[in-house]
C-alpha positions as CSV (number, residue, x, y, z in Angstrom):
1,X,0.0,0.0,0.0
2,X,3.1,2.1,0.3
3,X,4.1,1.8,-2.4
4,X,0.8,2.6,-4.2
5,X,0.4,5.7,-2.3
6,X,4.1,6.7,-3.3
7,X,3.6,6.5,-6.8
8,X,0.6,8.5,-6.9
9,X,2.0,11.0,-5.0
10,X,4.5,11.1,-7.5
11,X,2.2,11.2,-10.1
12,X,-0.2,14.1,-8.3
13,X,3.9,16.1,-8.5
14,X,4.3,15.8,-12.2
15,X,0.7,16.7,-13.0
16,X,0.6,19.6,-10.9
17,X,4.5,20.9,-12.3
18,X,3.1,20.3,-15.6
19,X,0.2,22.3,-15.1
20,X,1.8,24.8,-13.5
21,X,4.2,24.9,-16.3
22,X,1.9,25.4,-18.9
23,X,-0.2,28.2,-16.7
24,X,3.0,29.9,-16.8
25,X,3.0,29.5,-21.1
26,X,0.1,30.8,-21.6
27,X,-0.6,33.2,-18.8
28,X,2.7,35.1,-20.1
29,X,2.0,34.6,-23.8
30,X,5.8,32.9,-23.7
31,X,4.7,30.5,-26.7
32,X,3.6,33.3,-29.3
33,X,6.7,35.3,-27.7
34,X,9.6,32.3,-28.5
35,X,7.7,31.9,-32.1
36,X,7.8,34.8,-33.1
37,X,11.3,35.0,-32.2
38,X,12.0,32.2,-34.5
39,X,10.3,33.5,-37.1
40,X,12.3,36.6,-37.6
41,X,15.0,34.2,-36.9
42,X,14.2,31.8,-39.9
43,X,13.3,35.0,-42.0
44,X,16.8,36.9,-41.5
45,X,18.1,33.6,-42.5
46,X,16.0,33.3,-46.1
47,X,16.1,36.8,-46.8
48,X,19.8,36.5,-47.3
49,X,19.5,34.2,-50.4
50,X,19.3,35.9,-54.0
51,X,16.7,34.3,-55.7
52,X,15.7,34.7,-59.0
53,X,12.5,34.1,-60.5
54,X,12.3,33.3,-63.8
55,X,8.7,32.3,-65.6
């Protein structure tokens, strides 16, 4: 039974990080933040490249 009760207890503590976690994510708008960051990113990257377009 001690065992049993020690893995959900550890179960209950990675639900409740996780959660907590995520509040964190979206309360702060950290996952529209980090992707936008990465978009300019990849953009400064591929604006560099000369294409040309020919038809």
């Amino acid at each position: 039974m001690k065992k049993v009760l020690k893995v959900l207890w550890t179960i209950l503590k990675v639900l409740i990080a996780a959660v907590g976690v995520l509040f964190v994510v979206y309360f702060w708008n950290l996952d529209q933040k980090v992707l936008g960051w990465v978009y300019t990113q990849v953009n400064r990257i591929h604006d560099r490249k000369n294409v040309d377009i020919k038809f």
